[in-house]
PAVEX-366892 format. One record per residue (C-alpha): residue in one letter; x, y, z. Coordinates in steps of 0.2 Angstrom, whole numbers, padded with zeros to 4 digits, always signed. Layout:
AXYZ ...
//
This chain:
X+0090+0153-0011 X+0072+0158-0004 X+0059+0144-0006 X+0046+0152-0018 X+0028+0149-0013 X+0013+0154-0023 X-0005+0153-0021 X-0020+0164-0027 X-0040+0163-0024 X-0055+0166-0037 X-0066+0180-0036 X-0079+0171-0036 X-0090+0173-0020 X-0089+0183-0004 X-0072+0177+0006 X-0078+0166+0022 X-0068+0158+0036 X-0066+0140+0028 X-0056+0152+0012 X-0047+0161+0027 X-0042+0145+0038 X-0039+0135+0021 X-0030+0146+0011 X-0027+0166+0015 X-0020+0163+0032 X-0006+0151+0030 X-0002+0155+0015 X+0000+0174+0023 X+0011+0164+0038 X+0021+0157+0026 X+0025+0173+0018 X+0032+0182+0034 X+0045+0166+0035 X+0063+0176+0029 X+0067+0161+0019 X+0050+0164+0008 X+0047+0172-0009 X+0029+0173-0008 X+0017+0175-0023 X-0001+0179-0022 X-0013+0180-0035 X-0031+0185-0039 X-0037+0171-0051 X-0050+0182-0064 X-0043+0172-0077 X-0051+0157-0066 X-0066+0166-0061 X-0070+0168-0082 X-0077+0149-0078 X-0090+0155-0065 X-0094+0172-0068 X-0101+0180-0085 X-0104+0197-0078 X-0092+0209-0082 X-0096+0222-0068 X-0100+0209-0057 X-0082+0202-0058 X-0074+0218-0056 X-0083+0220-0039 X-0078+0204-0032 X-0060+0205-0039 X-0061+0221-0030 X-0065+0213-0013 X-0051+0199-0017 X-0038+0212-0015 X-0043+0221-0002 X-0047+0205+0010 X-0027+0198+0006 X-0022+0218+0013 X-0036+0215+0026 X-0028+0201+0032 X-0014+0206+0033 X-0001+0203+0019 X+0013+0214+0016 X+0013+0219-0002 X+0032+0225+0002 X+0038+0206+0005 X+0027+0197-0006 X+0024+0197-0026 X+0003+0203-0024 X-0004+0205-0043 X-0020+0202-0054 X-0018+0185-0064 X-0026+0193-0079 X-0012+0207-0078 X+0001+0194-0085 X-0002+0188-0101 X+0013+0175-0103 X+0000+0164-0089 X-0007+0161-0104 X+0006+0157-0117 X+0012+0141-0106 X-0004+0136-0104 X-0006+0133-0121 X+0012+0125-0122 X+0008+0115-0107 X-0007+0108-0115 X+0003+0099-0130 X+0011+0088-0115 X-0003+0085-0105 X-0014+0068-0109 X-0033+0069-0110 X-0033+0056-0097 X-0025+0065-0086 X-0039+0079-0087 X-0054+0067-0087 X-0047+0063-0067 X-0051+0081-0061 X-0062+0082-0048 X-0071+0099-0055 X-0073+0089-0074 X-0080+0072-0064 X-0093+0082-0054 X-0101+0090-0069 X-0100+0073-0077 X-0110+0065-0065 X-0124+0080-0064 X-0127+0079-0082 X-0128+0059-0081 X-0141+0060-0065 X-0150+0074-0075 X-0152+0062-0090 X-0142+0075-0102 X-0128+0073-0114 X-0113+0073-0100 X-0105+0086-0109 X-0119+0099-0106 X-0112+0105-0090 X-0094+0105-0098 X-0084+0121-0107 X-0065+0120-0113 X-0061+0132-0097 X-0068+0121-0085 X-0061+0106-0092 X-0042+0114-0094 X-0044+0124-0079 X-0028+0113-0070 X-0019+0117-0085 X-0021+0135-0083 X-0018+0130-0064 X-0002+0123-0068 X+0003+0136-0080 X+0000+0147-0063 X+0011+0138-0051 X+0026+0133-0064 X+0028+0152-0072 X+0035+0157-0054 X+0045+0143-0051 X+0034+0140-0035 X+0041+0123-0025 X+0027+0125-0012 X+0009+0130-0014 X-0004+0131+0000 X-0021+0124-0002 X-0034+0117+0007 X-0036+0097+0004 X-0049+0098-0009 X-0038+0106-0021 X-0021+0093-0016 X-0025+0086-0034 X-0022+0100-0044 X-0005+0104-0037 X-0004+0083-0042 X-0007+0088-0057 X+0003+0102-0059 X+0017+0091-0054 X+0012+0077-0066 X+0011+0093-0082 X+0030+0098-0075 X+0038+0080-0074 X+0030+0079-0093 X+0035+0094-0100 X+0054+0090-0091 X+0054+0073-0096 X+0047+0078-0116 X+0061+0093-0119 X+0076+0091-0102 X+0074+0100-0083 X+0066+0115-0088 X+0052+0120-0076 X+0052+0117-0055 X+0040+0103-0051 X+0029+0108-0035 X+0023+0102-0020 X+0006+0105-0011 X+0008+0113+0009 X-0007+0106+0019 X-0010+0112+0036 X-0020+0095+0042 X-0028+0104+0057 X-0038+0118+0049 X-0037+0106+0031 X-0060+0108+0033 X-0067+0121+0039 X-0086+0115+0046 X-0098+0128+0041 X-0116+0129+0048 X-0124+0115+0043 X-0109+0105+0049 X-0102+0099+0032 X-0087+0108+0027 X-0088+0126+0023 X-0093+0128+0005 X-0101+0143-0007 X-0108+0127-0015 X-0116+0121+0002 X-0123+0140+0004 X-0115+0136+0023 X-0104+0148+0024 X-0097+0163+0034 X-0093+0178+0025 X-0076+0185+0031 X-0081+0203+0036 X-0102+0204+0036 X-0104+0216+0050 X-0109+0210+0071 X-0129+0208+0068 X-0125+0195+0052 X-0111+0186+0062 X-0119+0182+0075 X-0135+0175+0066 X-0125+0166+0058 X-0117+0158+0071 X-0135+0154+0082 X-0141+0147+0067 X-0125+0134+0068 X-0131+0118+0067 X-0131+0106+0086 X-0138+0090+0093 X-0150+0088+0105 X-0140+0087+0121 X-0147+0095+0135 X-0136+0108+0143 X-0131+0100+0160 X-0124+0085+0148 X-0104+0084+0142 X-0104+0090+0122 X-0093+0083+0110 X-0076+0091+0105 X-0078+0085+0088 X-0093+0098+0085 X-0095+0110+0074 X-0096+0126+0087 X-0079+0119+0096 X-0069+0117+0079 X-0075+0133+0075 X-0070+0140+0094 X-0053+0132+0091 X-0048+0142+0077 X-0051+0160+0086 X-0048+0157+0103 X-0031+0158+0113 X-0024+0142+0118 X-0030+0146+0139 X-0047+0151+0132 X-0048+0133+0121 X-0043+0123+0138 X-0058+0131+0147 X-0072+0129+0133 X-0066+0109+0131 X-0069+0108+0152 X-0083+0117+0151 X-0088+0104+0136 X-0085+0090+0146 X-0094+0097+0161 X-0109+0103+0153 X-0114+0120+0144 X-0131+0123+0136 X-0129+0125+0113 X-0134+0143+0116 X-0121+0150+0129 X-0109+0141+0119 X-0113+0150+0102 X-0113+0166+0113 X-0094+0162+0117 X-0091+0158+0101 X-0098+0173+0093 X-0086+0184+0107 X-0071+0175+0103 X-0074+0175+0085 X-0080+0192+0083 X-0064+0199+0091 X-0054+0191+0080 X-0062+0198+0065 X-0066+0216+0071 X-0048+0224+0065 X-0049+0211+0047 X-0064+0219+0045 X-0061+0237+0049 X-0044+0237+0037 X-0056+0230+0023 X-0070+0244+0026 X-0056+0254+0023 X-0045+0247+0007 X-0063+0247+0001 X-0066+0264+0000 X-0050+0269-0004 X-0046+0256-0018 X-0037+0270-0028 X-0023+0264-0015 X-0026+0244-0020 X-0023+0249-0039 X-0006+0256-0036 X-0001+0240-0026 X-0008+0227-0039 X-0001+0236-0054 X+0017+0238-0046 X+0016+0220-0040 X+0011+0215-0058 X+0026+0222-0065 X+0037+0211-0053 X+0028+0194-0058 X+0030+0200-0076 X+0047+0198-0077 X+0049+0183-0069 X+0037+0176-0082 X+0047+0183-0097 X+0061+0174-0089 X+0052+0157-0088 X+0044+0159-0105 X+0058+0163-0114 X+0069+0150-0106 X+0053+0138-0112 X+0052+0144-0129 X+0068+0139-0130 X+0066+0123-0123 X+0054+0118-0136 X+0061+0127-0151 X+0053+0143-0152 X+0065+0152-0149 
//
């Protein structure tokens, strides 16, 4: 039996590196494993939460697509589909909500945060809080359990979702017998956070990101604007910098040696961003050409997204109707 691994991103922002590192790319790894059944989603049922402009969604679901082709997953190996475009999602959310305890919601990261801005605002602490937001991992386990997914790829802020997720399972199998796969998260500790150019972690929320595929002038303002200490260049720089984390993720194992002895020896903030541009730059170049092209010729991404739809929508029958029997309806 293959192990069946799932994981999906919300149009809701341009792609960056931290989404790239944290989720596309070892999830996109994972797939190319012959002992993997790989699902990959676009979350617009998610994005409902964030984004209250119709065309404006359909342009950034748009992108989603054509960055997962861009970087290089196989639509031939993999299960590639619109959330939205299977409607049984839906249906368990709802059944999974008559198992899930309010408690168990009011711990979610997403809930808490808009809990405290309302409180530090002085408003109600409901005024920042809709039912989507507050069920969203619900609706995320209703994702992950449809498929039978075991093993889902995130970046550490989201661990407590697929906790959840498990928490909902155990519940519902506990409630009405073993009926759905309980899931485990996949964490790849080393690339885990992504610093962005302010030095925190790479967030849209930070507005310190890097987009994915904004053309050679952006990227390397970006990168020069990177946040560094006041170290002069003839004095050693620490490894635990923002530019050398970054270095580390595009650069060949040789080229990493040489940039941590030239860190140690001494290197000015500016020549360093310069190699880091180069490196990263070359990494990105044939990402970014592919996705110039899926998105002028998106007539292409359609025809994948609509034949991988039908695939995930008959494993969901089967998991509906096996849960519909399990708690008496059918």
């Amino acid at each position: 039996m293959k192990k069946i691994v799932l994981t999906g991103i919300k149009p809701t922002g341009e792609p960056h590196i931290g989404n790239y590192f944290g989720a596309i790319k070892p999830a996109i790894d994972l797939s190319k494993n012959s002992d993997v059944k790989g699902f990959f989603f676009i979350a617009d049922y998610h994005a409902l939460n964030f984004i209250k402009d119709a065309k404006l969604l359909k342009e950034l679901t748009r992108k989603i697509a054509c960055t997962w082709l861009a970087c290089g997953l196989d639509p031939k190996k993999v299960v590639f589909y619109r959330q939205s475009a299977v409607s049984e999602v839906t249906e368990l959310s709802w059944i999974l909500n008559n198992v899930t305890s309010k408690g168990l919601m009011n711990r979610a990261h997403a809930y808490k945060a808009s809990v405290d801005k309302a409180t530090n605002e002085g408003k109600d602490e409901d005024f920042y809080v809709n039912m989507g937001l507050f069920n969203y991992p619900i609706l995320m386990a209703a994702d992950i359990l449809l498929y039978n997914a075991k093993f889902v790829p995130v970046g550490l802020d989201q661990k407590q979702h697929i906790e959840m997720a498990r928490d909902i399972a155990k519940s519902f199998n506990k409630t009405y017998g073993s009926t759905l796969v309980v899931p485990s998260e996949l964490i790849s500790e080393s690339v885990a956070t992504i610093p962005g150019i302010d030095g925190q972690k790479m967030s849209k929320s930070y507005n310190n990101t890097i987009p994915l595929f904004c053309d050679e002038t952006q990227l390397k303002k970006l990168i020069s604007s990177i946040k560094t200490d006041s170290t002069s260049p003839s004095e050693p720089k620490s490894l635990d910098s923002a530019i050398f984390n970054l270095y580390r993720l595009f650069a060949s194992q040789e080229q990493i040696e040489t940039m941590a002895r030239r860190f140690h020896s001494g290197i000015g903030w500016a020549e360093a961003k310069q190699e880091l541009f180069e490196v990263v730059n070359a990494y990105l170049r044939p990402m970014r050409e592919k996705y110039n092209y899926y998105m002028e010729h998106y007539d292409e991404v359609e025809k994948i997204l609509d034949a991988g739809s039908k695939k995930a929508r008959k494993i969901a029958r089967e998991t509906i109707s096996r849960v519909r029997e399990a708690v008496g309806l059918e």
